[in-house]
TORLUM-502401 format. One line per 8 residues: number of its first residue (from 0); their letters; for each residue x, y, z of N, C-alpha, C. Coordinates in pm, 1 decimal. Atoms other than C-alpha are relative to their C-alpha. Example, Ala and Ser with C-alpha at 12.3 -4.5 7.8 and 13.67 -1.06 7.14 Angstrom:
% residues 2
0> AS> 89.0 -119.0 0.0 1230.0 -450.0 780.0 90.0 120.0 0.0  -82.0 -119.0 -6.0 1367.0 -106.0 714.0 -77.0 109.0 73.0
//
This chain:
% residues 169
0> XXXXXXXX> -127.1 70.3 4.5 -6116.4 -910.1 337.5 44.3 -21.5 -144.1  -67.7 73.1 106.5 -6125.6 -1000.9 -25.8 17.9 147.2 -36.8  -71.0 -80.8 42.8 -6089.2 -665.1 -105.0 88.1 79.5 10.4  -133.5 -52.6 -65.4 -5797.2 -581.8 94.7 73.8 -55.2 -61.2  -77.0 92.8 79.2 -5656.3 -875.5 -94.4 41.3 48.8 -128.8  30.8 -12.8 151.0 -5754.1 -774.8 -434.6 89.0 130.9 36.4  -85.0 -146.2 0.3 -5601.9 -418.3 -331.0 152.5 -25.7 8.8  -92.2 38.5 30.0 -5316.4 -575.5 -266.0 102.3 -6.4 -70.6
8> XXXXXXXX> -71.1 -1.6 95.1 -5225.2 -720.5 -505.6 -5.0 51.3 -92.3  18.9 -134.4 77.5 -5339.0 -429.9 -738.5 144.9 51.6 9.4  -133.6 -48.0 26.7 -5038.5 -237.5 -588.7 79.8 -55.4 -1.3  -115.3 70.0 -2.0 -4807.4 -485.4 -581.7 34.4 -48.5 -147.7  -50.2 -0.8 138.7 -4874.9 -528.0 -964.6 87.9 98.7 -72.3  -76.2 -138.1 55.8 -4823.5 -156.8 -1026.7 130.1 21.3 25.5  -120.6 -63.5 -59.8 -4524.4 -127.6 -792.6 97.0 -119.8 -111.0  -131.1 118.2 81.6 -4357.2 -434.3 -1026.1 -10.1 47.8 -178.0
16> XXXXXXXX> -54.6 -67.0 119.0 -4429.0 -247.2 -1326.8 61.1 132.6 -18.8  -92.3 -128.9 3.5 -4308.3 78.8 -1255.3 154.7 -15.9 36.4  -140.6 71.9 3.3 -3965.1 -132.9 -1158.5 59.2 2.5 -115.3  -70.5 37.1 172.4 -3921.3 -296.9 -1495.2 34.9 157.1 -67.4  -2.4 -132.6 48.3 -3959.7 97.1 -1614.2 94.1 65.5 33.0  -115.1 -85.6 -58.9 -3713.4 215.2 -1415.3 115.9 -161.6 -65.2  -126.9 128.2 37.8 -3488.8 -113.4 -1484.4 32.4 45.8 -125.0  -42.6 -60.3 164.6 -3508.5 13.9 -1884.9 58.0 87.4 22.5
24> XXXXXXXX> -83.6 -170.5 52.5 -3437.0 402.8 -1846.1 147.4 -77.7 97.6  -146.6 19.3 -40.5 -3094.9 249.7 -1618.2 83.4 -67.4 -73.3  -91.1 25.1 133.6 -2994.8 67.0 -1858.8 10.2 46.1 -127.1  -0.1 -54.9 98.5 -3069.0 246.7 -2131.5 121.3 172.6 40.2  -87.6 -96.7 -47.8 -2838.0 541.9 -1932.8 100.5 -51.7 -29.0  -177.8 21.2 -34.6 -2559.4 301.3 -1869.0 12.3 -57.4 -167.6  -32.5 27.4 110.9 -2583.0 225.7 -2258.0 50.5 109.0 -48.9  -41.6 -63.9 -0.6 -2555.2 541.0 -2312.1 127.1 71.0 17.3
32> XXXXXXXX> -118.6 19.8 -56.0 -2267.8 622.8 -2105.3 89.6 -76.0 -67.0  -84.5 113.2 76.1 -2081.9 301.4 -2259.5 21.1 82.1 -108.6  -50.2 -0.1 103.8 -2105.5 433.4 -2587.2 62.2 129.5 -31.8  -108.8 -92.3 44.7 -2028.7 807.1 -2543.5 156.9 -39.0 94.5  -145.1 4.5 -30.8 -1687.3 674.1 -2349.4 19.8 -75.6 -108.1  -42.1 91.2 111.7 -1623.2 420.7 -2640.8 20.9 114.5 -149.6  -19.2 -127.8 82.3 -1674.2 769.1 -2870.7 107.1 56.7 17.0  -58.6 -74.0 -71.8 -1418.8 916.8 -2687.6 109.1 63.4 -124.9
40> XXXXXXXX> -72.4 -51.6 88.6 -1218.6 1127.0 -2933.1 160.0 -45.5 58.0  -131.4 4.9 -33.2 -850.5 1045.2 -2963.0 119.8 76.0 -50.2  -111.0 -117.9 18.9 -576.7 1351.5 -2999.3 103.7 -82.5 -94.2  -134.4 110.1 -8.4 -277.7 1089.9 -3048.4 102.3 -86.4 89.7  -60.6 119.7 -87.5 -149.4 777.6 -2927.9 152.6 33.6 23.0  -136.5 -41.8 -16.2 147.7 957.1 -2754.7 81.8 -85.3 53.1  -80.4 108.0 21.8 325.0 666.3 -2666.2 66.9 -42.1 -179.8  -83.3 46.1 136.0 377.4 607.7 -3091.8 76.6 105.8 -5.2
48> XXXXXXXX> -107.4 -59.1 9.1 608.3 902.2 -3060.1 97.0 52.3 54.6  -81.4 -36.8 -122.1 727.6 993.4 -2750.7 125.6 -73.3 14.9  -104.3 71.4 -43.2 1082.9 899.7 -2732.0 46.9 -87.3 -141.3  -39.5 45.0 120.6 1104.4 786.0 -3092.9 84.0 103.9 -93.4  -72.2 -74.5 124.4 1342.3 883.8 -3420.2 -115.0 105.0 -81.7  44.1 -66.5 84.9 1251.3 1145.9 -3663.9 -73.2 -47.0 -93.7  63.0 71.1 107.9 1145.0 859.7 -3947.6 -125.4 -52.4 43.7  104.1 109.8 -61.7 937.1 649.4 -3702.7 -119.3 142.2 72.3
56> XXXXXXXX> 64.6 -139.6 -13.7 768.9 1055.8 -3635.2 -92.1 -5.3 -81.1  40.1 -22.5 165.5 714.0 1099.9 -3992.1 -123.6 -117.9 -65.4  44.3 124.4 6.5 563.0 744.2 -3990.0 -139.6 13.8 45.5  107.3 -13.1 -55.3 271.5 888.2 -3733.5 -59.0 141.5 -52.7  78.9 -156.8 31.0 222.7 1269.5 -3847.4 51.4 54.3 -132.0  -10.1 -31.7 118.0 344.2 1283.6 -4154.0 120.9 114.7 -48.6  -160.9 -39.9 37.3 659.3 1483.1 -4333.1 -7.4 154.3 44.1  -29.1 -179.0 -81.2 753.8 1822.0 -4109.0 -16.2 85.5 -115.0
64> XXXXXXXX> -16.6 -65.3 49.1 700.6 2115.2 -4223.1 50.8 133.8 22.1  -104.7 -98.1 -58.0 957.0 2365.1 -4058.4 83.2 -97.7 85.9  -41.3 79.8 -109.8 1228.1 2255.8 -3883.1 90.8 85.8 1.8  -106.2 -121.6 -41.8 1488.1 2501.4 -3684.5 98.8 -76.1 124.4  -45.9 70.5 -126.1 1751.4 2409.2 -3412.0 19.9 124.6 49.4  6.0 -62.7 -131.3 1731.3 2551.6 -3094.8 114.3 -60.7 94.1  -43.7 30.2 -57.9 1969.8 2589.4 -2839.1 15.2 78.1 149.9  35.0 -36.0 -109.3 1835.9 2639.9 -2492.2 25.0 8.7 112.1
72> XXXXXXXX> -131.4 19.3 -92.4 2016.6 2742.1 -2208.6 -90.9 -114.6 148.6  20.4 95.7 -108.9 1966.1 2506.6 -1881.8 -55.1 -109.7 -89.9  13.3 106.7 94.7 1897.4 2225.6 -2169.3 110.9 -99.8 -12.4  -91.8 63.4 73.1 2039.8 1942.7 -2334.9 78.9 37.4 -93.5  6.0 -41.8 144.2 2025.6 2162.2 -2621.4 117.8 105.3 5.4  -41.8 -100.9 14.4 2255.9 2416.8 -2492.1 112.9 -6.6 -34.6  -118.5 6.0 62.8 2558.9 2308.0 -2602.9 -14.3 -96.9 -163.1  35.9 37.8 157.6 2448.2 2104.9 -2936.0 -140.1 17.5 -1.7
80> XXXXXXXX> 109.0 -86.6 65.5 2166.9 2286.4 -3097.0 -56.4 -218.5 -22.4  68.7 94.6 18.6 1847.9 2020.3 -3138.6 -82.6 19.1 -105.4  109.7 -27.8 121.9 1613.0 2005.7 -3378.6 -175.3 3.8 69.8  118.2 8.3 -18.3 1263.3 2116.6 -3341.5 -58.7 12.2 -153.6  50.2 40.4 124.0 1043.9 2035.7 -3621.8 -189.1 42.2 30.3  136.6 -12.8 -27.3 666.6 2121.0 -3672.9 -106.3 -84.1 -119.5  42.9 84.7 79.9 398.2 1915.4 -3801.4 -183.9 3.2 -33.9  127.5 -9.3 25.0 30.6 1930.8 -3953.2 -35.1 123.1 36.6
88> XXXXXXXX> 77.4 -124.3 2.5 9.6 2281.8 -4001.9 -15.5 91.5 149.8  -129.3 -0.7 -135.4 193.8 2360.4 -3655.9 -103.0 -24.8 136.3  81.6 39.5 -105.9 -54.0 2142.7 -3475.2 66.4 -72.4 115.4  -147.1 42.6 -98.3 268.5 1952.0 -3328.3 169.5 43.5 -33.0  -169.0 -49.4 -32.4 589.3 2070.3 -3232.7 44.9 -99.4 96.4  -54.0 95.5 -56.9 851.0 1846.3 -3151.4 196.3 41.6 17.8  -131.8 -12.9 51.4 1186.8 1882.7 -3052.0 45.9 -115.8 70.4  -43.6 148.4 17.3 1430.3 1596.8 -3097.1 107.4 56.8 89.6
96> XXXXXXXX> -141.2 45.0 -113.7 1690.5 1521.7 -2761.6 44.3 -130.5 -59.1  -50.6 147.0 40.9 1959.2 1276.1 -2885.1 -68.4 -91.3 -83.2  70.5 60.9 134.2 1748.8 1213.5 -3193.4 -110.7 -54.1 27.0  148.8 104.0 -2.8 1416.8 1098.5 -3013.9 -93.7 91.0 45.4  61.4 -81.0 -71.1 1154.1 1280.8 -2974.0 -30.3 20.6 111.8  29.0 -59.4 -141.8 1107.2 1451.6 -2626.1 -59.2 90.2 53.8  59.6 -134.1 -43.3 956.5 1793.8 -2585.4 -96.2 -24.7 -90.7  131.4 10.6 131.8 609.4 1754.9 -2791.3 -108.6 127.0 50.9
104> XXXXXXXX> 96.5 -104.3 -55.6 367.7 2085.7 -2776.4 -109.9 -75.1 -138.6  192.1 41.6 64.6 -15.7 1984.2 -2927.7 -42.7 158.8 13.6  42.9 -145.3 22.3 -147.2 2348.5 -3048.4 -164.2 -54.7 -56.6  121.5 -9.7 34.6 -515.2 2401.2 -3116.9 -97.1 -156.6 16.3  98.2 151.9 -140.6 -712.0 2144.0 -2840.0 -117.3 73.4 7.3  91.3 -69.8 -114.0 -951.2 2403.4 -2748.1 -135.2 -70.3 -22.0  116.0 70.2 -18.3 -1254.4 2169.2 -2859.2 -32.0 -79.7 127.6  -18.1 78.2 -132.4 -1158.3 1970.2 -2564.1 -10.9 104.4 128.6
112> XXXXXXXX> 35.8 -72.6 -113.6 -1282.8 2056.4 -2222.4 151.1 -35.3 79.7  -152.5 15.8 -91.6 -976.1 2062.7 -1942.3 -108.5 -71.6 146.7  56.4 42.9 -160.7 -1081.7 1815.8 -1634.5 140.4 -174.3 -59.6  -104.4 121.3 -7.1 -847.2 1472.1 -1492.0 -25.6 -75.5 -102.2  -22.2 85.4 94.4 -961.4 1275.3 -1830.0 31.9 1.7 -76.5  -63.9 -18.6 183.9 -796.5 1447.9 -2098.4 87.1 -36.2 -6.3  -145.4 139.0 -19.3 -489.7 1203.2 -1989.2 -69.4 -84.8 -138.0  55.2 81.3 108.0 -718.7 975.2 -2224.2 6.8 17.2 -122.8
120> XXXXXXXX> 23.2 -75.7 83.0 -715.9 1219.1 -2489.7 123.8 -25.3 -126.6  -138.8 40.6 81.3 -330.9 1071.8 -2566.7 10.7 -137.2 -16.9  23.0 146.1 -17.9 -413.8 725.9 -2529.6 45.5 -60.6 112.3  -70.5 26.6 -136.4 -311.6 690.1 -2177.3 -111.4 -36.3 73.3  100.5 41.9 -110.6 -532.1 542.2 -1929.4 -22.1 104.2 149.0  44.6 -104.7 -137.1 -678.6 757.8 -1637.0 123.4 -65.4 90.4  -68.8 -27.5 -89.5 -493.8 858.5 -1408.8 10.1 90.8 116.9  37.1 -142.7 -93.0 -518.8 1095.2 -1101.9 159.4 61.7 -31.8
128> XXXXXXXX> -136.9 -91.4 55.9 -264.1 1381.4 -1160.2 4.3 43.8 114.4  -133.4 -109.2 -53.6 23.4 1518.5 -975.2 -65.9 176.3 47.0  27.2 -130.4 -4.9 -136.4 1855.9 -1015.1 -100.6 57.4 -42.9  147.1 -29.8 50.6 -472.3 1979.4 -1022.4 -37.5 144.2 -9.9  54.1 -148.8 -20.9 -557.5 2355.5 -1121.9 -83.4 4.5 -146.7  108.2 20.8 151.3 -882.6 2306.9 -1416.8 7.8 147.0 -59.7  8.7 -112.0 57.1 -827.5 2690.4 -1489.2 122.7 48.0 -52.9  -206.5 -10.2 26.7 -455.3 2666.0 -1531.3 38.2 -60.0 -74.9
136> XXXXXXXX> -89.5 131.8 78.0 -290.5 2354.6 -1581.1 -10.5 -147.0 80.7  -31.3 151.7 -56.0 -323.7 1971.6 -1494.2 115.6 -47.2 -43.2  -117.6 21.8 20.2 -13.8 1784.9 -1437.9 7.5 -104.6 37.6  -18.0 168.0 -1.3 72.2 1407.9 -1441.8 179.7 11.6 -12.0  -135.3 5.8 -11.5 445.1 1291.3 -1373.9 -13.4 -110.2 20.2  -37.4 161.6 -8.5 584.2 936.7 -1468.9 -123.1 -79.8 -18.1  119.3 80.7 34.1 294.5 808.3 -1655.1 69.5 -66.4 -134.4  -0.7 63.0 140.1 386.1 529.8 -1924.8 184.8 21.7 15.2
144> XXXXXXXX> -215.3 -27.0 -8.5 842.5 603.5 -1877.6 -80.5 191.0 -76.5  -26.0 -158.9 42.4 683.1 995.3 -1969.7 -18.5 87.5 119.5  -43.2 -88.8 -133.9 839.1 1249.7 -1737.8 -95.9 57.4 36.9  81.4 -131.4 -89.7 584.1 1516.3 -1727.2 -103.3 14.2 -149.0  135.1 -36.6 103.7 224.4 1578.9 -1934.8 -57.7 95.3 77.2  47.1 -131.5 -19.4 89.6 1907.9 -1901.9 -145.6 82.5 -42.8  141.3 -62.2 97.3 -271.4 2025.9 -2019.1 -50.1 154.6 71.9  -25.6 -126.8 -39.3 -270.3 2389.5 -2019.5 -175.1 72.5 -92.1
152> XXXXXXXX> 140.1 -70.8 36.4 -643.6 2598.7 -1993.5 -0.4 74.8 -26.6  -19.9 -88.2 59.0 -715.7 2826.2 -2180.8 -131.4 146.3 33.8  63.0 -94.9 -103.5 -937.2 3033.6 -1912.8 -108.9 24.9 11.9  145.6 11.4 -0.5 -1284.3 2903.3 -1995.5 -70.5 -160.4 -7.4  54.4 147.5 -7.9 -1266.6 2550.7 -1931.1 66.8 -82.1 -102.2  -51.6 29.2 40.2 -1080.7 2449.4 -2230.6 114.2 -6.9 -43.0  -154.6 25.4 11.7 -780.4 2331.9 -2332.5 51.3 91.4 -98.0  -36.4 -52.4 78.7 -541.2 2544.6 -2468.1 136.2 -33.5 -130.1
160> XXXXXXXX> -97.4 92.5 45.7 -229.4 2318.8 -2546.5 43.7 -85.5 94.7  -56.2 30.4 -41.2 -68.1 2046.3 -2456.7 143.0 -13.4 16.0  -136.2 21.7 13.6 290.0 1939.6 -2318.6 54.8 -79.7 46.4  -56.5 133.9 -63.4 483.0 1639.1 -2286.0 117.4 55.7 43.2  -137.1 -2.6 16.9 818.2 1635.8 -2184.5 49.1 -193.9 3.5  -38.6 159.4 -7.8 942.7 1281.3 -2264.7 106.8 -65.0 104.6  -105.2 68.4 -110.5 1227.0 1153.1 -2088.3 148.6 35.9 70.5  -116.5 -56.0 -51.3 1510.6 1394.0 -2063.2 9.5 108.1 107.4
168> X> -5.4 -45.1 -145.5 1636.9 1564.9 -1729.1 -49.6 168.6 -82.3
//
Protein backbone atom coordinates (compact mmCIF):
# COMPACT_ATOMS: atom_id res chain seq x y z
CA UNK A 1 0.00 0.00 0.00
CA UNK A 2 2.69 2.44 0.91
CA UNK A 3 4.16 1.89 -2.19
CA UNK A 4 1.31 2.46 -4.37
CA UNK A 5 1.22 5.70 -2.45
CA UNK A 6 4.76 6.64 -2.80
CA UNK A 7 4.22 5.75 -6.67
CA UNK A 8 1.76 7.98 -6.69
CA UNK A 9 2.78 10.60 -5.82
CA UNK A 10 6.11 10.08 -7.77
CA UNK A 11 3.95 10.58 -10.94
CA UNK A 12 1.96 13.12 -9.89
CA UNK A 13 5.26 15.08 -9.12
CA UNK A 14 6.61 14.40 -12.60
CA UNK A 15 3.29 15.02 -14.35
CA UNK A 16 3.38 18.76 -12.44
CA UNK A 17 6.73 19.33 -13.67
CA UNK A 18 6.52 18.52 -17.12
CA UNK A 19 3.35 21.18 -16.95
CA UNK A 20 5.33 24.11 -15.67
CA UNK A 21 7.68 23.05 -18.90
CA UNK A 22 5.17 23.17 -21.17
CA UNK A 23 3.58 26.42 -19.37
CA UNK A 24 7.29 28.17 -20.31
CA UNK A 25 7.78 26.97 -24.07
CA UNK A 26 3.74 28.62 -24.43
CA UNK A 27 4.61 31.46 -23.27
CA UNK A 28 7.72 31.87 -24.43
CA UNK A 29 5.83 31.20 -28.17
CA UNK A 30 3.16 33.71 -27.43
CA UNK A 31 6.18 36.14 -26.58
CA UNK A 32 7.43 35.46 -29.46
CA UNK A 33 4.54 35.96 -31.61
CA UNK A 34 3.86 39.42 -29.67
CA UNK A 35 7.01 40.69 -30.65
CA UNK A 36 7.39 39.56 -34.30
CA UNK A 37 3.68 41.33 -34.83
CA UNK A 38 4.93 44.48 -32.87
CA UNK A 39 8.09 44.16 -35.63
CA UNK A 40 5.75 44.32 -38.19
CA UNK A 41 7.33 46.40 -40.95
CA UNK A 42 5.44 49.49 -42.02
CA UNK A 43 5.25 50.48 -46.02
CA UNK A 44 3.33 53.89 -45.17
CA UNK A 45 0.76 55.27 -43.08
CA UNK A 46 -1.61 55.67 -46.12
CA UNK A 47 -4.11 57.50 -44.46
CA UNK A 48 -1.13 60.63 -44.12
CA UNK A 49 -1.68 60.95 -47.82
CA UNK A 50 -4.51 59.61 -49.25
CA UNK A 51 -6.76 62.38 -50.16
CA UNK A 52 -4.31 65.11 -49.20
CA UNK A 53 -2.61 68.37 -51.15
CA UNK A 54 0.61 68.17 -52.96
CA UNK A 55 2.58 70.19 -49.89
CA UNK A 56 1.04 68.06 -47.08
CA UNK A 57 2.58 64.92 -49.84
CA UNK A 58 5.87 66.49 -49.89
CA UNK A 59 5.55 66.76 -46.05
CA UNK A 60 5.42 62.62 -45.94
CA UNK A 61 7.73 61.50 -49.02
CA UNK A 62 9.62 64.13 -49.67
CA UNK A 63 10.04 66.67 -52.91
CA UNK A 64 8.78 64.72 -56.38
CA UNK A 65 10.85 63.90 -58.66
CA UNK A 66 8.96 63.79 -62.12
CA UNK A 67 5.83 65.09 -62.51
CA UNK A 68 3.64 64.82 -65.95
CA UNK A 69 -0.17 65.41 -66.48
CA UNK A 70 -2.19 62.85 -67.68
CA UNK A 71 -5.36 62.87 -69.22
CA UNK A 72 -7.31 59.67 -69.07
CA UNK A 73 -10.21 58.88 -70.89
CA UNK A 74 -13.29 57.47 -68.65
CA UNK A 75 -11.47 59.76 -65.81
CA UNK A 76 -11.72 62.83 -63.99
CA UNK A 77 -8.68 63.60 -65.79
CA UNK A 78 -10.13 63.50 -69.16
CA UNK A 79 -11.12 66.71 -69.65
CA UNK A 80 -8.49 68.68 -67.28
CA UNK A 81 -5.21 66.95 -67.47
CA UNK A 82 -4.04 65.95 -63.59
CA UNK A 83 -0.95 65.77 -62.28
CA UNK A 84 0.88 62.65 -61.56
CA UNK A 85 4.01 63.07 -59.74
CA UNK A 86 6.62 60.37 -58.65
CA UNK A 87 8.41 60.02 -55.53
CA UNK A 88 11.56 58.25 -53.85
CA UNK A 89 13.11 57.06 -56.81
CA UNK A 90 9.62 56.01 -58.45
CA UNK A 91 8.78 54.01 -55.38
CA UNK A 92 5.38 56.15 -55.30
CA UNK A 93 3.32 57.40 -57.91
CA UNK A 94 0.65 59.62 -57.24
CA UNK A 95 -1.76 61.28 -59.20
CA UNK A 96 -3.51 64.36 -57.87
CA UNK A 97 -7.77 64.49 -58.54
CA UNK A 98 -8.89 68.07 -57.67
CA UNK A 99 -5.52 68.65 -56.05
CA UNK A 100 -5.61 65.66 -53.47
CA UNK A 101 -4.03 62.87 -53.79
CA UNK A 102 -6.08 59.82 -55.12
CA UNK A 103 -4.60 57.21 -57.39
CA UNK A 104 -1.28 56.12 -55.33
CA UNK A 105 0.83 53.06 -57.06
CA UNK A 106 3.71 51.63 -54.28
CA UNK A 107 6.45 50.03 -56.81
CA UNK A 108 9.04 47.63 -55.47
CA UNK A 109 7.05 45.57 -52.32
CA UNK A 110 8.32 42.34 -53.45
CA UNK A 111 10.06 41.74 -49.91
CA UNK A 112 6.60 41.42 -48.69
CA UNK A 113 4.75 38.18 -48.90
CA UNK A 114 0.94 38.67 -50.49
CA UNK A 115 -1.74 37.03 -47.88
CA UNK A 116 -5.12 39.15 -46.04
CA UNK A 117 -2.41 41.10 -43.70
CA UNK A 118 -0.57 43.21 -45.96
CA UNK A 119 -3.76 45.66 -45.33
CA UNK A 120 -1.38 46.30 -42.18
CA UNK A 121 1.47 46.97 -44.28
CA UNK A 122 -0.33 50.72 -44.84
CA UNK A 123 -1.24 51.23 -41.42
CA UNK A 124 -4.71 50.00 -41.67
CA UNK A 125 -6.02 47.52 -39.35
CA UNK A 126 -6.97 43.93 -40.58
CA UNK A 127 -9.45 43.50 -42.40
CA UNK A 128 -11.07 40.60 -44.41
CA UNK A 129 -11.05 41.66 -48.13
CA UNK A 130 -13.60 42.08 -50.76
CA UNK A 131 -11.44 39.90 -52.93
CA UNK A 132 -9.29 37.09 -52.38
CA UNK A 133 -6.92 35.65 -55.24
CA UNK A 134 -3.03 35.28 -53.18
CA UNK A 135 -1.57 34.64 -56.79
CA UNK A 136 -3.21 37.62 -58.37
CA UNK A 137 -4.60 40.27 -56.44
CA UNK A 138 -6.28 40.98 -52.94
CA UNK A 139 -8.88 43.55 -52.82
CA UNK A 140 -10.43 45.62 -49.94
CA UNK A 141 -13.24 48.30 -50.74
CA UNK A 142 -14.25 51.20 -48.30
CA UNK A 143 -11.66 50.74 -45.74
CA UNK A 144 -10.80 54.05 -43.70
CA UNK A 145 -13.29 56.72 -46.56
CA UNK A 146 -10.56 54.65 -49.20
CA UNK A 147 -12.45 53.41 -52.22
CA UNK A 148 -10.43 50.53 -53.32
CA UNK A 149 -6.73 48.97 -52.08
CA UNK A 150 -5.31 46.57 -54.31
CA UNK A 151 -2.16 44.26 -53.57
CA UNK A 152 -1.07 42.89 -56.76
CA UNK A 153 1.26 39.29 -56.78
CA UNK A 154 3.82 39.03 -58.39
CA UNK A 155 3.43 35.08 -59.18
CA UNK A 156 5.48 33.60 -56.34
CA UNK A 157 3.81 34.69 -53.35
CA UNK A 158 4.96 38.17 -53.32
CA UNK A 159 3.89 41.35 -53.72
CA UNK A 160 4.39 43.04 -56.72
CA UNK A 161 2.74 46.58 -56.24
CA UNK A 162 0.38 48.22 -54.66
CA UNK A 163 -2.89 50.35 -55.49
CA UNK A 164 -5.05 52.66 -53.80
CA UNK A 165 -7.59 54.45 -55.42
CA UNK A 166 -8.65 57.16 -52.90
CA UNK A 167 -11.91 58.61 -53.19
CA UNK A 168 -12.84 59.56 -56.68
CA UNK A 169 -15.66 57.82 -58.85
Amino acid sequence: MKKTISLLLLLLIISACDNSKRSQVDDNSANELIEKTSKKKLIIDILSIVGKGKSEVEKILGESESSEKIKSSNTPCKDKACDKLTYKSGKYEVVFINNKADWITIYNVSEFDTDVNTIELLGLKHAEPEFNSPLNVIRWKNIENIKEINFFDNGSGKLDYIYIHGQTD
